[in-house]
VEXDREN-2710 file (C-alpha; in Angstrom, 1 decimal):
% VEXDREN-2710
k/r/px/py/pz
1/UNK/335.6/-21.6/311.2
2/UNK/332.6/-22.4/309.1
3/UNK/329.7/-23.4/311.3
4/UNK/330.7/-20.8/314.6
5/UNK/329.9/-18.7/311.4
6/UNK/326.4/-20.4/310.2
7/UNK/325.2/-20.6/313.6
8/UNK/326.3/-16.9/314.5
9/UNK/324.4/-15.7/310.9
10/UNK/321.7/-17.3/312.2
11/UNK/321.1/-16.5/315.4
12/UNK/321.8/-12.8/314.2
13/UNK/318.9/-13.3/311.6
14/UNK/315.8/-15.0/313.6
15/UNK/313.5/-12.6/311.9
16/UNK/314.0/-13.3/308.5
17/UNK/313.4/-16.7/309.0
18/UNK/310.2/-16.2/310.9
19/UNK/309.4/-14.1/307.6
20/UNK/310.1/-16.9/305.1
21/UNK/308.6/-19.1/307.3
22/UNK/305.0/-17.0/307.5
23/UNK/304.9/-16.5/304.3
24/UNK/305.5/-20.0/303.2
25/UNK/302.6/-20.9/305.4
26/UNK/300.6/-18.0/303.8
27/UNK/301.0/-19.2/300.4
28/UNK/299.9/-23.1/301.6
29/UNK/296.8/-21.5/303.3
30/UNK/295.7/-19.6/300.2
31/UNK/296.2/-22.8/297.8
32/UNK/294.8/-24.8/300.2
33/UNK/291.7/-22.5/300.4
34/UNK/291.1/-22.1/296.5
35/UNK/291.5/-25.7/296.0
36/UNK/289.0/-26.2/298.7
37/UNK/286.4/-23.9/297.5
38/UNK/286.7/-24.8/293.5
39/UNK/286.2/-28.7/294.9
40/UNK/283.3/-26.9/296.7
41/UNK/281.6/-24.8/293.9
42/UNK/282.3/-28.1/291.6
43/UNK/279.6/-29.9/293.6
44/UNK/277.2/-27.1/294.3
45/UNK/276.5/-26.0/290.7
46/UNK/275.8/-29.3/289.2
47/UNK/273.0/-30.0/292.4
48/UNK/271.6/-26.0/291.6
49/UNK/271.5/-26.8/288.0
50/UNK/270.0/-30.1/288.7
51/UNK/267.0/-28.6/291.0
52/UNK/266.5/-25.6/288.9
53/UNK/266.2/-27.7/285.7
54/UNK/263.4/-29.8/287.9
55/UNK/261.5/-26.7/288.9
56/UNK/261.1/-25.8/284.9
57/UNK/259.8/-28.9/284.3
58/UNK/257.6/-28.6/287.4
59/UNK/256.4/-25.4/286.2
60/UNK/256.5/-26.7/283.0
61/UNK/253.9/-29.7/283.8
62/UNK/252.0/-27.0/286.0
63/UNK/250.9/-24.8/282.9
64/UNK/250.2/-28.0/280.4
65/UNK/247.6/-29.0/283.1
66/UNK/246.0/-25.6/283.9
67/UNK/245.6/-25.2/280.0
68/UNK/243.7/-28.6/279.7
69/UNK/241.9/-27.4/282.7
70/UNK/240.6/-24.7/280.6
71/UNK/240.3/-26.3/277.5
72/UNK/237.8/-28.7/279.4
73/UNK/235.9/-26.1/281.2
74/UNK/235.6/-23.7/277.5
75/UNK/234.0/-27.1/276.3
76/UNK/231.6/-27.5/278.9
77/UNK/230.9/-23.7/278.8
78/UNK/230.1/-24.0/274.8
79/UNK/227.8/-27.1/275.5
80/UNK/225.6/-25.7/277.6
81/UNK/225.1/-22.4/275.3
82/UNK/224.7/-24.9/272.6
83/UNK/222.1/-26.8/274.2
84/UNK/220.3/-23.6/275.0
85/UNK/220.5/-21.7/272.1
86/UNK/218.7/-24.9/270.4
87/UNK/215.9/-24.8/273.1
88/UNK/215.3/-20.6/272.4
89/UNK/214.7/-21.9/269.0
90/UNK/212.3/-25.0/270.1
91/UNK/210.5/-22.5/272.1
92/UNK/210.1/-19.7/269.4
93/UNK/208.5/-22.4/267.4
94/UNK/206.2/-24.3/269.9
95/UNK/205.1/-20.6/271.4
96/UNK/202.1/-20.0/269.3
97/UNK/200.0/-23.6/269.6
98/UNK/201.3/-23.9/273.4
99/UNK/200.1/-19.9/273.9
100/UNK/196.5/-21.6/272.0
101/UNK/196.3/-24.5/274.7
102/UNK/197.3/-22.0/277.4
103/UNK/194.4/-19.7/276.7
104/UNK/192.0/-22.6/275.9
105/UNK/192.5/-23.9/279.5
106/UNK/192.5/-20.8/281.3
107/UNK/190.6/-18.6/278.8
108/UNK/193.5/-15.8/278.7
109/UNK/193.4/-13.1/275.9
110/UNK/189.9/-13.7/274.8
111/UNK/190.6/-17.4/273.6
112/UNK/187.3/-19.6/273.8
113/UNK/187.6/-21.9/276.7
114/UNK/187.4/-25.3/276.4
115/UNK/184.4/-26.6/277.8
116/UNK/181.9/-23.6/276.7
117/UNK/179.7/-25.7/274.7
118/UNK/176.3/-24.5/273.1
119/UNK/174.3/-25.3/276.2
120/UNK/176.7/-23.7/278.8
121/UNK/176.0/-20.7/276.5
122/UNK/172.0/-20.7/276.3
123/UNK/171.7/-21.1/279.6
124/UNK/173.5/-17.7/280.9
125/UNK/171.9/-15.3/282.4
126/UNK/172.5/-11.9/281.0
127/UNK/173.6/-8.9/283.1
128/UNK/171.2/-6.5/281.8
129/UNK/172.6/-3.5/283.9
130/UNK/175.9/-3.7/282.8
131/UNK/176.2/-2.8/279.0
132/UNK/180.0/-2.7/277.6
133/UNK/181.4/-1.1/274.6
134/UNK/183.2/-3.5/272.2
135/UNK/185.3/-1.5/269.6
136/UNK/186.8/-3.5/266.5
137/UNK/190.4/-2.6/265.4
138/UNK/192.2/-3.8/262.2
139/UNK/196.0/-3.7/261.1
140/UNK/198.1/-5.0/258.4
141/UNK/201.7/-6.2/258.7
142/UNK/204.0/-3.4/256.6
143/UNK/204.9/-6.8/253.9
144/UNK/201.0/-7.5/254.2
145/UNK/198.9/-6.2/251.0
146/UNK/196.0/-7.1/251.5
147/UNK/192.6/-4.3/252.3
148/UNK/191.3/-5.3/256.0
149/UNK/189.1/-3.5/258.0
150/UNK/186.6/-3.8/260.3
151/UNK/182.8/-3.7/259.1
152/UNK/181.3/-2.3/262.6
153/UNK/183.5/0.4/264.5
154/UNK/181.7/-0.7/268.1
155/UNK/178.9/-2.5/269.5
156/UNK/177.0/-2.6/272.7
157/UNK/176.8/-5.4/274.6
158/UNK/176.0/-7.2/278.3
159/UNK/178.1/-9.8/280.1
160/UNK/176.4/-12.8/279.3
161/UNK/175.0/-12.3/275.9
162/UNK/176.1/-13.5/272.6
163/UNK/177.2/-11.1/270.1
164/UNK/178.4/-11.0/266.7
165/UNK/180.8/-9.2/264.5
166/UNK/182.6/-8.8/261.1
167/UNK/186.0/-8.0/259.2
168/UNK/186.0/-7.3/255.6
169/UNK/189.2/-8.4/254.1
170/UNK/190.2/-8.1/250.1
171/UNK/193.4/-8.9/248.0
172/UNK/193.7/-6.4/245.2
173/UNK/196.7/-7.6/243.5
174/UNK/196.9/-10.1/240.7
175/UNK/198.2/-12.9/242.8
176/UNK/196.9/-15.3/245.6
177/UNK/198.1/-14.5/249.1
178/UNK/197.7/-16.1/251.9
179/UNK/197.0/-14.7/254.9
180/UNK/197.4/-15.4/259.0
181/UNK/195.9/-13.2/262.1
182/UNK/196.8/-12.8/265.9
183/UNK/194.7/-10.3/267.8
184/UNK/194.8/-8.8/271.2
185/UNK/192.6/-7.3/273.8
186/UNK/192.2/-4.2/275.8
187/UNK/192.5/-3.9/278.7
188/UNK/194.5/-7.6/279.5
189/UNK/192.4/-7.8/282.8
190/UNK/189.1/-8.0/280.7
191/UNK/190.7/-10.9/278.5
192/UNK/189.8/-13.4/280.3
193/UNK/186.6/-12.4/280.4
194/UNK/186.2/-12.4/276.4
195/UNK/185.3/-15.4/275.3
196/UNK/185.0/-16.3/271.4
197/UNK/183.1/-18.8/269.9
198/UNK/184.2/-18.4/266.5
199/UNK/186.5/-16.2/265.0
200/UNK/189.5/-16.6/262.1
201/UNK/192.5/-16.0/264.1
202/UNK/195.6/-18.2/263.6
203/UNK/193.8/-19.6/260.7
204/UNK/195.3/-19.6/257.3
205/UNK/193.1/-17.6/255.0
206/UNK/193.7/-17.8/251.1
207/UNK/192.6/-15.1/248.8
208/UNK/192.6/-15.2/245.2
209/UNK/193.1/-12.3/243.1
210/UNK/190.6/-9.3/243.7
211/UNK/188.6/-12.0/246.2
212/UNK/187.5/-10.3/249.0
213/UNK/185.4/-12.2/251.5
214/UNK/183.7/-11.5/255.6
215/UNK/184.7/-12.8/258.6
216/UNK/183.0/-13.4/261.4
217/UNK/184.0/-13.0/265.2
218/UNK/181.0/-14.6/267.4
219/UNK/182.0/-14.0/271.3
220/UNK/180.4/-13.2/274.7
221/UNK/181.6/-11.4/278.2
222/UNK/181.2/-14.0/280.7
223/UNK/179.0/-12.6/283.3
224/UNK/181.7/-13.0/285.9
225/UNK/182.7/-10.2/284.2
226/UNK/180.2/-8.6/286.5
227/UNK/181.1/-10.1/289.6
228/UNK/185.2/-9.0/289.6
229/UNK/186.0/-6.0/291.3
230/UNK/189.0/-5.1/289.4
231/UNK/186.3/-4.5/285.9
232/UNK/184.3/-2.3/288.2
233/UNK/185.5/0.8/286.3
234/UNK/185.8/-0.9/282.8
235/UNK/183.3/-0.1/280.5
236/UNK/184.9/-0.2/277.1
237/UNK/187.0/-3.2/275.6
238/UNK/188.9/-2.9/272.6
239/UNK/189.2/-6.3/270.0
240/UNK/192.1/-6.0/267.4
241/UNK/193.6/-8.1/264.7
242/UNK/196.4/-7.5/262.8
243/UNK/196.7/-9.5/259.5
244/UNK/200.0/-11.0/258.4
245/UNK/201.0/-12.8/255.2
246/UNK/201.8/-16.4/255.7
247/UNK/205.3/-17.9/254.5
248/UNK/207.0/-20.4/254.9
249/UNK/209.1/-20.7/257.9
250/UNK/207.2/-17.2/259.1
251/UNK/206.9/-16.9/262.9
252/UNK/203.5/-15.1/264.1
253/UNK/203.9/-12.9/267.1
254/UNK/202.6/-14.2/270.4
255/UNK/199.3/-12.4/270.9
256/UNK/200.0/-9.5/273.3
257/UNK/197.6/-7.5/275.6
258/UNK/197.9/-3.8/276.9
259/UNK/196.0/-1.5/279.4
260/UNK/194.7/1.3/278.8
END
């Protein structure tokens, strides 16, 4: 009487054992997939953390090296200024005597040029129909006390011919200076052209107290003077020292030369 019973329950019930059955098979699936994908993301995060912990170091390395890429290339950088800030100062102090052999080669600025001996000068032939105006000028550096002046305001001269000239300079305080001159010319084209035998520039000259003394300035225009069509319209050339006070470790300025 019992199983006709079990077998009719379930053959009337099908359904509901399909039912159990699905969702016992649900259930499996679901565990089945988180266990699967925890085992999954259990060896994924260790290999992520693995390669993102290289690329730090990676980067890591990357900026050390560009930094002593820079420190090396700042040091080169300061070296070379180094090395040329020390030659602008070789140069500021060699610019005066190598200005002096410049102009005593190529006879520049007014600067006697070597070779002009005594003969050489006797044995020019003046340009008598070409007379020049030589004006004298005189200044005094503002730390400069001496009195300095020029004893003739001009003189006329002719290419070829000797002349000669005078400054009067005087110390009227109560203590020795010592004093230094540069000079120029006017106009700078007619430099060359001005050649001085004797003269007292970039020479020391010492004055006692109340001395006062006269310097001369023996030159000549070179009668190629003449002969150059650029000093075709020149007839007036201006000589000019300026006085300083010498002191130790005192640069002079280079001479300079303007036009008119």
């Amino acid at each position: 009487m019992l199983l006709p019973l079990l077998v009719r329950q379930s053959l009337c019930c099908p359904h509901v054992q399909l039912t159990r059955c699905v969702r016992t098979l649900r259930c499996d699936a679901a565990r089945t997939l988180r266990s699967q994908t925890e085992h999954f993301l259990q060896r994924r995060l260790p290999l992520r953390s693995h390669t993102q912990s290289r690329g730090i170091k990676s980067r890591n390395r990357k900026s050390k090296s560009q930094e002593e890429d820079w420190k090396n290339k700042n040091k080169t950088v300061l070296t070379y200024i180094a090395a040329a800030g020390v030659g602008m100062i070789g140069l500021s102090y060699a610019a005066v005597p190598l200005y002096r052999l410049y102009c005593q080669a190529s006879g520049l600025g007014g600067m006697a040029v070597a070779g002009h001996d005594a003969e050489q000068v006797e044995t020019m032939e003046p340009v008598k129909e070409r007379v020049i105006k030589i004006t004298f000028n005189a200044d005094r550096h503002a730390s400069m006390q001496w009195n300095f002046r020029p004893q003739q305001t001009e003189i006329f001269v002719v290419p070829g011919e000797t002349a000669l000239a005078f400054y009067r300079a005087r110390n009227p305080t109560d203590k020795a200076i010592t004093g230094i001159s540069t000079y120029n010319v006017v106009p700078f084209d007619a430099g060359q052209y001005f050649n001085k035998i004797q003269c007292f520039c970039f020479e020391e000259q010492r004055l006692n107290p109340h001395e006062e003394v006269d310097m001369p300035v023996f030159f000549y225009i070179d009668p190629e003077f003449d002969e150059d069509p650029r000093m075709a319209r020149v007839d007036t050339i201006t000589l000019s020292y300026t006085f300083f006070e010498a002191k130790e470790g005192q640069k002079l300025p280079v001479p300079g030369y303007s036009y008119n």
